[in-house]
PDB file of N, CA, C and O in Angstrom:
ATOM      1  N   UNK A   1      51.030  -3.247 -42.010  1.00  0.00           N
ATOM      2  CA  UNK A   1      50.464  -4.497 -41.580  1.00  0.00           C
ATOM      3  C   UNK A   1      51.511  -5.327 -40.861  1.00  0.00           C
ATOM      4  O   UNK A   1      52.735  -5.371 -40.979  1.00  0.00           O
ATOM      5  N   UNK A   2      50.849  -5.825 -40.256  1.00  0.00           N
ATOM      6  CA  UNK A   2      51.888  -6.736 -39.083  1.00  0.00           C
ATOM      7  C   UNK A   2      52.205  -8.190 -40.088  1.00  0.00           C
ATOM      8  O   UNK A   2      51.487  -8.586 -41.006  1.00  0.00           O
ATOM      9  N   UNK A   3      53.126  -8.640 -39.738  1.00  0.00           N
ATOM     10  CA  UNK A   3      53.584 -10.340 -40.308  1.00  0.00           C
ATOM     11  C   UNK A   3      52.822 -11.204 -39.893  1.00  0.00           C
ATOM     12  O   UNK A   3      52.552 -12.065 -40.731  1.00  0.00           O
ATOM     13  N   UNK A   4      52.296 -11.331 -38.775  1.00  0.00           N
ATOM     14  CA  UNK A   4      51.159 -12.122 -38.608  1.00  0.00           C
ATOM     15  C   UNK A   4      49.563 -12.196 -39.230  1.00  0.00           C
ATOM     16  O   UNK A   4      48.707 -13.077 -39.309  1.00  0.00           O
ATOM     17  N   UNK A   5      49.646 -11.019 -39.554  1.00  0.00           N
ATOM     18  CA  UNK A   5      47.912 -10.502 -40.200  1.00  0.00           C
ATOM     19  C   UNK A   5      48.646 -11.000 -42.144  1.00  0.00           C
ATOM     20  O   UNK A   5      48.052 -11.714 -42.953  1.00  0.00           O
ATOM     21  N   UNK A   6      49.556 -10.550 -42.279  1.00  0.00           N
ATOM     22  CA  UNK A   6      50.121 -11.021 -43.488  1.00  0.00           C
ATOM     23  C   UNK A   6      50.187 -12.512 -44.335  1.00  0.00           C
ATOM     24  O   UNK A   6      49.959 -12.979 -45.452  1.00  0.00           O
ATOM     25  N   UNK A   7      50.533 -12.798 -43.364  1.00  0.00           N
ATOM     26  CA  UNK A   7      50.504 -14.812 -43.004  1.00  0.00           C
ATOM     27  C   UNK A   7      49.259 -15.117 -43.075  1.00  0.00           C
ATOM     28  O   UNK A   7      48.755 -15.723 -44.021  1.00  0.00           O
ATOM     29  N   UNK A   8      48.567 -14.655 -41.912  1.00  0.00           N
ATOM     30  CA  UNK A   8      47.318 -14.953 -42.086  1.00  0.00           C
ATOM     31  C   UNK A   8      46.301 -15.280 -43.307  1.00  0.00           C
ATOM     32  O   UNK A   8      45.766 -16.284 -43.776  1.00  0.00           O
ATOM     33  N   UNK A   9      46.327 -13.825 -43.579  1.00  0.00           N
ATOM     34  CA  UNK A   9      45.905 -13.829 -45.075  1.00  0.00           C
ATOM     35  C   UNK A   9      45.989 -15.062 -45.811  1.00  0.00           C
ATOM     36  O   UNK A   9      45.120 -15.876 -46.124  1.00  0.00           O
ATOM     37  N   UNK A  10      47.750 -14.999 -46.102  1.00  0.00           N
ATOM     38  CA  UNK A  10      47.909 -16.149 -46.914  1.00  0.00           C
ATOM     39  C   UNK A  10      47.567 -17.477 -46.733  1.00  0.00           C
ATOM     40  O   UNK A  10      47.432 -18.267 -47.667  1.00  0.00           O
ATOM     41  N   UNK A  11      47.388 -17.812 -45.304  1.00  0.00           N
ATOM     42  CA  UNK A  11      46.867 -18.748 -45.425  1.00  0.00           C
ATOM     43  C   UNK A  11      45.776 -19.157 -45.694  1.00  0.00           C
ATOM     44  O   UNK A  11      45.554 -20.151 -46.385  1.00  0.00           O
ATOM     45  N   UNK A  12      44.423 -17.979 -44.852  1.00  0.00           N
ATOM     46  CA  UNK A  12      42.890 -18.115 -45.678  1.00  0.00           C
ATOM     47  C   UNK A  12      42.546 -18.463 -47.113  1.00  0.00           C
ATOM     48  O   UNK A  12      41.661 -19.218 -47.516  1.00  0.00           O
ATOM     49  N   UNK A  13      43.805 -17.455 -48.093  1.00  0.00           N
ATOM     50  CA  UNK A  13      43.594 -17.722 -49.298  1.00  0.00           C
ATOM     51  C   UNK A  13      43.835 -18.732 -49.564  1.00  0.00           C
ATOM     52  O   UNK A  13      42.963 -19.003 -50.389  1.00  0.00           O
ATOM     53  N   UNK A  14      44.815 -20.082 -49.392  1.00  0.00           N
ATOM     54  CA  UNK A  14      45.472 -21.057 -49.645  1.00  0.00           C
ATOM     55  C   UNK A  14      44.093 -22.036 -49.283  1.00  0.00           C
ATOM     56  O   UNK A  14      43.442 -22.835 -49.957  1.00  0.00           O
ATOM     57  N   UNK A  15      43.986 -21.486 -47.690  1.00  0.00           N
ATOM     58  CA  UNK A  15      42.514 -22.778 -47.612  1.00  0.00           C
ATOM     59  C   UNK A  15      41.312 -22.578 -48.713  1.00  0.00           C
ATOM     60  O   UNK A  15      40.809 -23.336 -49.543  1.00  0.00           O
ATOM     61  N   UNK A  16      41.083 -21.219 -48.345  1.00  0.00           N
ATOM     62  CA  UNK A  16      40.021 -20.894 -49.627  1.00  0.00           C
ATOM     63  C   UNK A  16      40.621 -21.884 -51.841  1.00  0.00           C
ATOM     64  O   UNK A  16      40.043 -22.305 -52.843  1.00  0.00           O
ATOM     65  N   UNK A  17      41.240 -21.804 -51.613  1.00  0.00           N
ATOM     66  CA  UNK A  17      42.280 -22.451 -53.164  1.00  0.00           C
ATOM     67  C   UNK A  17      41.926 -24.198 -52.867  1.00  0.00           C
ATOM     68  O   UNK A  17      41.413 -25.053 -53.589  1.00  0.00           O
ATOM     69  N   UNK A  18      42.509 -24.239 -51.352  1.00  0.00           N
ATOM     70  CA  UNK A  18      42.501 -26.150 -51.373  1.00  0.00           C
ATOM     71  C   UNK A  18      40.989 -26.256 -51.524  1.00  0.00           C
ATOM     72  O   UNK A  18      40.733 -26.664 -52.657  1.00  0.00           O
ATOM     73  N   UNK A  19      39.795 -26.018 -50.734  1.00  0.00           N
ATOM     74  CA  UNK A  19      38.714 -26.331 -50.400  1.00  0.00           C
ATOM     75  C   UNK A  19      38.073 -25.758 -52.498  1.00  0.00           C
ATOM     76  O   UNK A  19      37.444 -26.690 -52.998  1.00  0.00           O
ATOM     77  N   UNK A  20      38.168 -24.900 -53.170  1.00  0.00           N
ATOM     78  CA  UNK A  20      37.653 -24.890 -54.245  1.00  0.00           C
ATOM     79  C   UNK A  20      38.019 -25.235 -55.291  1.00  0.00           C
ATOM     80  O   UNK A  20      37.344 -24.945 -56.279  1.00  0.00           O
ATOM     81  N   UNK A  21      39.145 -25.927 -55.407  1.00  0.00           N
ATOM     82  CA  UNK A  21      39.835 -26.711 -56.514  1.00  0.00           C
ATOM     83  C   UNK A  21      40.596 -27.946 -56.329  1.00  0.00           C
ATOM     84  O   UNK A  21      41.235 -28.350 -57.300  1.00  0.00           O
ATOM     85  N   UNK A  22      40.637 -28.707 -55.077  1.00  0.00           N
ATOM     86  CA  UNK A  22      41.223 -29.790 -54.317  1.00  0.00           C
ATOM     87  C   UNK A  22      42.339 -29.808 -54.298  1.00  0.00           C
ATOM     88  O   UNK A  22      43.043 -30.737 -53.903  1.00  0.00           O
ATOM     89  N   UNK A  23      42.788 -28.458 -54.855  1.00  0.00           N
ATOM     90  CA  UNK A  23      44.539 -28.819 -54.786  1.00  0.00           C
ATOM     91  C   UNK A  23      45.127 -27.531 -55.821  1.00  0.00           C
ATOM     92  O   UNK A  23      44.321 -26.730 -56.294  1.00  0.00           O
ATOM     93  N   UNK A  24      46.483 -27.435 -56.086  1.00  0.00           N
ATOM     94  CA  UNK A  24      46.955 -25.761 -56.646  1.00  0.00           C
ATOM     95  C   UNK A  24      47.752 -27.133 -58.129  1.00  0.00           C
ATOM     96  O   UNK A  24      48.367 -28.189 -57.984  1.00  0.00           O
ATOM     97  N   UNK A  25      47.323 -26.398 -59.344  1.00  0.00           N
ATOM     98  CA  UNK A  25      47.696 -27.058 -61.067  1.00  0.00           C
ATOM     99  C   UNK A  25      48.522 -25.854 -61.220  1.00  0.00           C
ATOM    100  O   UNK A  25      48.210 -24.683 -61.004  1.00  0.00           O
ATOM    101  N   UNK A  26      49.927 -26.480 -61.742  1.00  0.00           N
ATOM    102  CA  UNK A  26      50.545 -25.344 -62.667  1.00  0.00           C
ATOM    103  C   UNK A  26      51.505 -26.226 -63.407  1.00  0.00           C
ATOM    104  O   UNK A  26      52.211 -27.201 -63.147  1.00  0.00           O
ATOM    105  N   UNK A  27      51.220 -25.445 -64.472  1.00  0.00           N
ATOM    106  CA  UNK A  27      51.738 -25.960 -66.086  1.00  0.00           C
ATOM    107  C   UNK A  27      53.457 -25.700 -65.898  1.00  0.00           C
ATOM    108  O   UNK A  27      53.762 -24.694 -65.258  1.00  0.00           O
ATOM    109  N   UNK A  28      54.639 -26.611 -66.456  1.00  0.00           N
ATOM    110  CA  UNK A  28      55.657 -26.359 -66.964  1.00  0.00           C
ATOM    111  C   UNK A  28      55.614 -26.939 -68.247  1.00  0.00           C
ATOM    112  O   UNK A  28      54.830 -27.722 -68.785  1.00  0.00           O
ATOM    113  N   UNK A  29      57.208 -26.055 -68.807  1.00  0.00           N
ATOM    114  CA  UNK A  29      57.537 -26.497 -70.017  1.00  0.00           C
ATOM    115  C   UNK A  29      58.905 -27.845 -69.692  1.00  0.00           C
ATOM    116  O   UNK A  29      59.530 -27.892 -68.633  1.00  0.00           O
ATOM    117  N   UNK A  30      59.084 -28.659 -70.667  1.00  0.00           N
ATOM    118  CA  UNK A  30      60.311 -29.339 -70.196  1.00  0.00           C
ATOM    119  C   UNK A  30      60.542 -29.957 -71.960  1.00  0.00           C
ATOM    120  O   UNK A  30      59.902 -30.730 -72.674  1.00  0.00           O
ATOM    121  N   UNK A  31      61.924 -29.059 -72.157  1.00  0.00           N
ATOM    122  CA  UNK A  31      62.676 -29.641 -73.531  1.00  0.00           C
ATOM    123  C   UNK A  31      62.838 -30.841 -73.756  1.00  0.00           C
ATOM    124  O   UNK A  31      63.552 -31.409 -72.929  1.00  0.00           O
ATOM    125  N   UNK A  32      62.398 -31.522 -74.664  1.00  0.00           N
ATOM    126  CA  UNK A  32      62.483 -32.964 -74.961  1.00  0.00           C
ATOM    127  C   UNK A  32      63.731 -32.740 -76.202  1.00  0.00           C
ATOM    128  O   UNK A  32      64.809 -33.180 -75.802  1.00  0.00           O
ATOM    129  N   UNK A  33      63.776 -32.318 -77.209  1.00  0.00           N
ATOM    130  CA  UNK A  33      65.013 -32.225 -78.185  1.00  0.00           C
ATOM    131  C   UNK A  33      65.429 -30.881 -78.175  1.00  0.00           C
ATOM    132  O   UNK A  33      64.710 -29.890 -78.302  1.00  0.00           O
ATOM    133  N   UNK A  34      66.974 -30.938 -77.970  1.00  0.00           N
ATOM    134  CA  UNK A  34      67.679 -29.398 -78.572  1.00  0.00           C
ATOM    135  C   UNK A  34      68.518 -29.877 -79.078  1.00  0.00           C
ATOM    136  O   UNK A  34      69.267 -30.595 -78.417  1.00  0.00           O
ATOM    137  N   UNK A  35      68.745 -29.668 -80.517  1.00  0.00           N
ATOM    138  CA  UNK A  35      69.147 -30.284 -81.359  1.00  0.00           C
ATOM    139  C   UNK A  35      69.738 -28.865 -82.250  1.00  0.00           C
ATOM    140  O   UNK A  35      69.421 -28.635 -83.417  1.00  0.00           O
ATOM    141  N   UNK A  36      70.548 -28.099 -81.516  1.00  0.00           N
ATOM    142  CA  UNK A  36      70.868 -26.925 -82.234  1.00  0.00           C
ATOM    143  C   UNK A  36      69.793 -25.421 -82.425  1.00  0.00           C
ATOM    144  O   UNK A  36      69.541 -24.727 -81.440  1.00  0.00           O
ATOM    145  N   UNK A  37      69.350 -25.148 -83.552  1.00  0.00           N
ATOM    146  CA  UNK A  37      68.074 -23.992 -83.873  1.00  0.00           C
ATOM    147  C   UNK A  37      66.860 -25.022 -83.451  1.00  0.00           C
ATOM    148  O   UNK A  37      65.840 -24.508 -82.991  1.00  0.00           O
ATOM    149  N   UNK A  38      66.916 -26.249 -83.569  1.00  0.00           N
ATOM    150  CA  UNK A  38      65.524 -26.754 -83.809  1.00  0.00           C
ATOM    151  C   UNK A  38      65.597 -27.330 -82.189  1.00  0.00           C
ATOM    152  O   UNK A  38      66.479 -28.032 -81.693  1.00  0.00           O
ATOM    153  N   UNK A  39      64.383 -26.796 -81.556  1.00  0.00           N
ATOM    154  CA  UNK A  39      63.618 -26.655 -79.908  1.00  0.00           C
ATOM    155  C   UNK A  39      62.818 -27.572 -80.101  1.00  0.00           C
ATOM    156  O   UNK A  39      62.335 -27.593 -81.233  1.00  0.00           O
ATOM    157  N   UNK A  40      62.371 -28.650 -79.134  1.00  0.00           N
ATOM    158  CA  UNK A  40      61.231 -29.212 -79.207  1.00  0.00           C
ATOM    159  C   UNK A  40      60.710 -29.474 -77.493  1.00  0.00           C
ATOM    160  O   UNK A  40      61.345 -30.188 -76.718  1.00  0.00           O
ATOM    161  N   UNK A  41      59.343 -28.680 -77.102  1.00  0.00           N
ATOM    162  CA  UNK A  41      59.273 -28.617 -76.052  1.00  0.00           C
ATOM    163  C   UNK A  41      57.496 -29.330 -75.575  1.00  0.00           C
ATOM    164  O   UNK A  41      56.473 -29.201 -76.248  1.00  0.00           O
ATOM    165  N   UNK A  42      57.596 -29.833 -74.645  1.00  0.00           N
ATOM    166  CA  UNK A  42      56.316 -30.760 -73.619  1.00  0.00           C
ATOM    167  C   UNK A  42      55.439 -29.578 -72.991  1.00  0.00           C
ATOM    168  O   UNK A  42      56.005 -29.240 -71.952  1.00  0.00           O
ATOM    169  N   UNK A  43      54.835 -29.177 -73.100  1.00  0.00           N
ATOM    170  CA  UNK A  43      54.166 -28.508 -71.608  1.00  0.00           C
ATOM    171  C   UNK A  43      53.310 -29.880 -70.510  1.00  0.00           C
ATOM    172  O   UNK A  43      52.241 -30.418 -70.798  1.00  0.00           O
ATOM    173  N   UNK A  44      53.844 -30.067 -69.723  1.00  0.00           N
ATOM    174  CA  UNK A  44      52.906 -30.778 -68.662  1.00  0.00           C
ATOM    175  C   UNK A  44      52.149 -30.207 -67.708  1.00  0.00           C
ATOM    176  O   UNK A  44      52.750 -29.284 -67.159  1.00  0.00           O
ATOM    177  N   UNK A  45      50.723 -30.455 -67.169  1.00  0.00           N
ATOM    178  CA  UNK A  45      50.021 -30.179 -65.799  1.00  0.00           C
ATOM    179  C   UNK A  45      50.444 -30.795 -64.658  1.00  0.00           C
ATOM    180  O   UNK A  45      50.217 -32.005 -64.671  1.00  0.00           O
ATOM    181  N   UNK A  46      50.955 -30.402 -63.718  1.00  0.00           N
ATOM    182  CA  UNK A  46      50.968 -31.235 -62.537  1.00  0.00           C
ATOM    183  C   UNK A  46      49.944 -30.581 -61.403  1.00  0.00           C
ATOM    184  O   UNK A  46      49.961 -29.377 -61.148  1.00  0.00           O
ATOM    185  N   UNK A  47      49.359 -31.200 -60.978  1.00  0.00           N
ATOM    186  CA  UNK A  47      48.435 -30.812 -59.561  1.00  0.00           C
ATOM    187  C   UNK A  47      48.964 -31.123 -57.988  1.00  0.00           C
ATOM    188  O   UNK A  47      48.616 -32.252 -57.642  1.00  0.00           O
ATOM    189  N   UNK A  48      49.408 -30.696 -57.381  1.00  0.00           N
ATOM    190  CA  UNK A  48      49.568 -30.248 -55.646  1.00  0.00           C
ATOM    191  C   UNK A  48      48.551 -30.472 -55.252  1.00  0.00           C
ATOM    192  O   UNK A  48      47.875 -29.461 -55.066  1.00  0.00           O
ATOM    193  N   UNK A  49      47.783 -31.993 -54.865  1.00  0.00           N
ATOM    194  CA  UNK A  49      46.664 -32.028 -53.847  1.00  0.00           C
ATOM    195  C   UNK A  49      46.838 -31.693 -52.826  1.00  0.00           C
ATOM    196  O   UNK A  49      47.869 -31.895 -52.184  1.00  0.00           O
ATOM    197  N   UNK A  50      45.562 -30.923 -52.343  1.00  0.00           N
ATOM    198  CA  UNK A  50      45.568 -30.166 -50.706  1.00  0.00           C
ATOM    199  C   UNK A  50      44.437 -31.307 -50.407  1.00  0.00           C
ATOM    200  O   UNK A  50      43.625 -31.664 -51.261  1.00  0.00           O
ATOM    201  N   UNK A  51      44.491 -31.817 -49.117  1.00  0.00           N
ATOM    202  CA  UNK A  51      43.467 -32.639 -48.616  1.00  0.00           C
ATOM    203  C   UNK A  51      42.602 -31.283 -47.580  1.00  0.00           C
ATOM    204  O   UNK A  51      43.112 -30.342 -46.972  1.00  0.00           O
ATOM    205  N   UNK A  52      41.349 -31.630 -47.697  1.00  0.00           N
ATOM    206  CA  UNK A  52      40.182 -31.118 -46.604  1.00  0.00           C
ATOM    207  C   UNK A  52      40.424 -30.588 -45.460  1.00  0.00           C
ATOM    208  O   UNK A  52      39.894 -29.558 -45.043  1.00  0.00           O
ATOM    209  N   UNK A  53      41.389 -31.383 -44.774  1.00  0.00           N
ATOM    210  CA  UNK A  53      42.077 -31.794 -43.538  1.00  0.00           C
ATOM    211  C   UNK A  53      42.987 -30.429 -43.724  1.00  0.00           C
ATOM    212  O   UNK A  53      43.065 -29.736 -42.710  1.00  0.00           O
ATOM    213  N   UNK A  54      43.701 -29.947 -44.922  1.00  0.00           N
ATOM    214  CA  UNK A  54      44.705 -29.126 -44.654  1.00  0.00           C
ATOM    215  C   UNK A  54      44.481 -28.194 -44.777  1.00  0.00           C
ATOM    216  O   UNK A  54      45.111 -27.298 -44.216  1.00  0.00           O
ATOM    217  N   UNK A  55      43.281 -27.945 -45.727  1.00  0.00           N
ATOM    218  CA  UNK A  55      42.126 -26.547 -46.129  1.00  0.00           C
ATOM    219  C   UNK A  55      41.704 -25.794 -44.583  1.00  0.00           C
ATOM    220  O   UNK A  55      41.918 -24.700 -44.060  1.00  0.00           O
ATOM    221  N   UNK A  56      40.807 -27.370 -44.116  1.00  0.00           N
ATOM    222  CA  UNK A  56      40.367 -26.609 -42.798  1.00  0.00           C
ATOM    223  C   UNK A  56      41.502 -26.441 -42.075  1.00  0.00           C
ATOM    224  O   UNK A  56      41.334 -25.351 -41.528  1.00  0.00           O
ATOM    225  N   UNK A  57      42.628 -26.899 -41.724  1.00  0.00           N
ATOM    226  CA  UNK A  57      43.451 -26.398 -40.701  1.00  0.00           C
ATOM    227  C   UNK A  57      44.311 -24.567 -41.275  1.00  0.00           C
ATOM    228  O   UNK A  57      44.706 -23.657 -40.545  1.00  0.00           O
ATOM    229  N   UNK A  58      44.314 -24.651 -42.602  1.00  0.00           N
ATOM    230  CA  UNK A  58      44.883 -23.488 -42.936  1.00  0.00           C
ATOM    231  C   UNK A  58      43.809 -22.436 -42.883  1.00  0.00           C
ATOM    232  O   UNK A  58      44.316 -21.317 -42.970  1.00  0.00           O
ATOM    233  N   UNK A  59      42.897 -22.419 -42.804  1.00  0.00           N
ATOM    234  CA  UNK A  59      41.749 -21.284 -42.658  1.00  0.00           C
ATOM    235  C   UNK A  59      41.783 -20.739 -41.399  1.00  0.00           C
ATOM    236  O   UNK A  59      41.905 -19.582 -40.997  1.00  0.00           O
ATOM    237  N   UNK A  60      41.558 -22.535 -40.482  1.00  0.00           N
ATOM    238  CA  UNK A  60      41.230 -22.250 -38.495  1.00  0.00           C
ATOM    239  C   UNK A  60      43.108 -21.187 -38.382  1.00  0.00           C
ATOM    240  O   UNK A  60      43.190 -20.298 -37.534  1.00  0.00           O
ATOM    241  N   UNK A  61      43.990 -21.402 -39.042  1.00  0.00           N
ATOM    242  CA  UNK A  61      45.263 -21.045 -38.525  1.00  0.00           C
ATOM    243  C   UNK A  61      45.289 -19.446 -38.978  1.00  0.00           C
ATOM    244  O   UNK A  61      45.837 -18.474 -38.460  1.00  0.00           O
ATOM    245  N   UNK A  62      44.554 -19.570 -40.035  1.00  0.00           N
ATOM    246  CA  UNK A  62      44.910 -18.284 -41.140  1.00  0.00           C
ATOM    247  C   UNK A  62      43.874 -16.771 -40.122  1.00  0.00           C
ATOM    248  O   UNK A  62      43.914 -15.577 -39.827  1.00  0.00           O
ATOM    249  N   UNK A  63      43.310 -17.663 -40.025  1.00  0.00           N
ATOM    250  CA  UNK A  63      42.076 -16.515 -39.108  1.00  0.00           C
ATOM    251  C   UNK A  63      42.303 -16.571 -37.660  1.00  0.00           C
ATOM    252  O   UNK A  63      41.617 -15.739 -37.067  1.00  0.00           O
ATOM    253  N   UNK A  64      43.060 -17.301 -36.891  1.00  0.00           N
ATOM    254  CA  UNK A  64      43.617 -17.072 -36.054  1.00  0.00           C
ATOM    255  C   UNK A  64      44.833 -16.265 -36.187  1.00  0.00           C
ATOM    256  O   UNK A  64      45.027 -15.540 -35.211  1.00  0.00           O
ATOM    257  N   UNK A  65      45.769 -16.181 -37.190  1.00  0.00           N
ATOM    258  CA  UNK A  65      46.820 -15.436 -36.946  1.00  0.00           C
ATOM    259  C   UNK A  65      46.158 -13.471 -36.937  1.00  0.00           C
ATOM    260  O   UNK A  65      46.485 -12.419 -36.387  1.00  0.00           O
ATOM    261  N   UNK A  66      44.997 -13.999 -38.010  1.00  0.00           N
ATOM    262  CA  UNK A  66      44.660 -12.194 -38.132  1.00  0.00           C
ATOM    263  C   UNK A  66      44.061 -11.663 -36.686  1.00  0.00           C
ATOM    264  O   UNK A  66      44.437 -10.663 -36.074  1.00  0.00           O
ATOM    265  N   UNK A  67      42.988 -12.637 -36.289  1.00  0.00           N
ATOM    266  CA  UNK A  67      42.447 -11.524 -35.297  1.00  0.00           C
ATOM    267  C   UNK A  67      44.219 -11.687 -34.195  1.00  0.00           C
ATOM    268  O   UNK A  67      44.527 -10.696 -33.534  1.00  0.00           O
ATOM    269  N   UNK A  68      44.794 -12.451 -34.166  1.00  0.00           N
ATOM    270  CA  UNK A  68      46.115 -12.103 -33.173  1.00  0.00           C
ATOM    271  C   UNK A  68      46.969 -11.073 -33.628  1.00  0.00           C
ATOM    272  O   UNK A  68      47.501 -10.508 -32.673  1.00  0.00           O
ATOM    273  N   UNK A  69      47.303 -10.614 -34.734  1.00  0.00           N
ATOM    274  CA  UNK A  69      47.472  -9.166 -35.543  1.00  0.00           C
ATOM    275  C   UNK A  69      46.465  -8.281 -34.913  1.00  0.00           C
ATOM    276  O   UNK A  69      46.788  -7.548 -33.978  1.00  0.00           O
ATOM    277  N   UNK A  70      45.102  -8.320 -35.443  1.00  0.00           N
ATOM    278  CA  UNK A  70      44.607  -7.013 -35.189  1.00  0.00           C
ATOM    279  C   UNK A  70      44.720  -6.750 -33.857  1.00  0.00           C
ATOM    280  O   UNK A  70      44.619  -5.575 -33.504  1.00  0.00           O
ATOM    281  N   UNK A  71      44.979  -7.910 -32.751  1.00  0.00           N
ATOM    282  CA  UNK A  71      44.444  -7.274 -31.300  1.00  0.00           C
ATOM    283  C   UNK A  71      46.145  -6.793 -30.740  1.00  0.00           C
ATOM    284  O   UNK A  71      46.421  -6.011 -29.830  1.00  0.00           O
ATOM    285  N   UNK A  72      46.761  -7.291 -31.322  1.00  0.00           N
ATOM    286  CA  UNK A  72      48.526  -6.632 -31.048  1.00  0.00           C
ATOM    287  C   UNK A  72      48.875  -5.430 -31.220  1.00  0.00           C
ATOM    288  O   UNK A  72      49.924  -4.955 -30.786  1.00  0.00           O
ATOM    289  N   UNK A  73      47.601  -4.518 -32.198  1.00  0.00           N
ATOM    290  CA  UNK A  73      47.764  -3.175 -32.251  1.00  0.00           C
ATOM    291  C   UNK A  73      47.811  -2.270 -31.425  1.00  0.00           C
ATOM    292  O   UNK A  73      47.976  -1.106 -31.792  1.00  0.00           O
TER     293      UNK A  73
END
């Protein structure tokens, strides 16, 4: 596969992700006490809003890079 059809991809999927969940959530951990053996740890959510605006431009870009892959063959 070419780097452009590759990209591509990724970007469809990314628009496809912004447009069905408004944005990409991922959980960390962050140590609040280490106090020797005894751990004491947070998990937080943070969310990465994708606006509409960036969904549709990563799809129009993402599907433009593929058919410019497939026709480079």
């Amino acid at each position: 596969m070419k780097p452009a059809t590759i990209i591509g991809i990724l970007l469809v999927i990314l628009g496809i992700i912004g447009f069905a969940t408004g944005g990409i959530s991922f959980t960390h951990q962050k140590k609040v006490v280490d106090a020797g053996p005894i751990q004491i740890s947070h998990q937080t959510q943070d969310t990465l809003p994708l606006s509409p605006i960036l969904s549709a431009g990563s799809l129009i870009a993402g599907v433009g890079l593929i058919v410019v892959g497939a026709k480079s063959r």
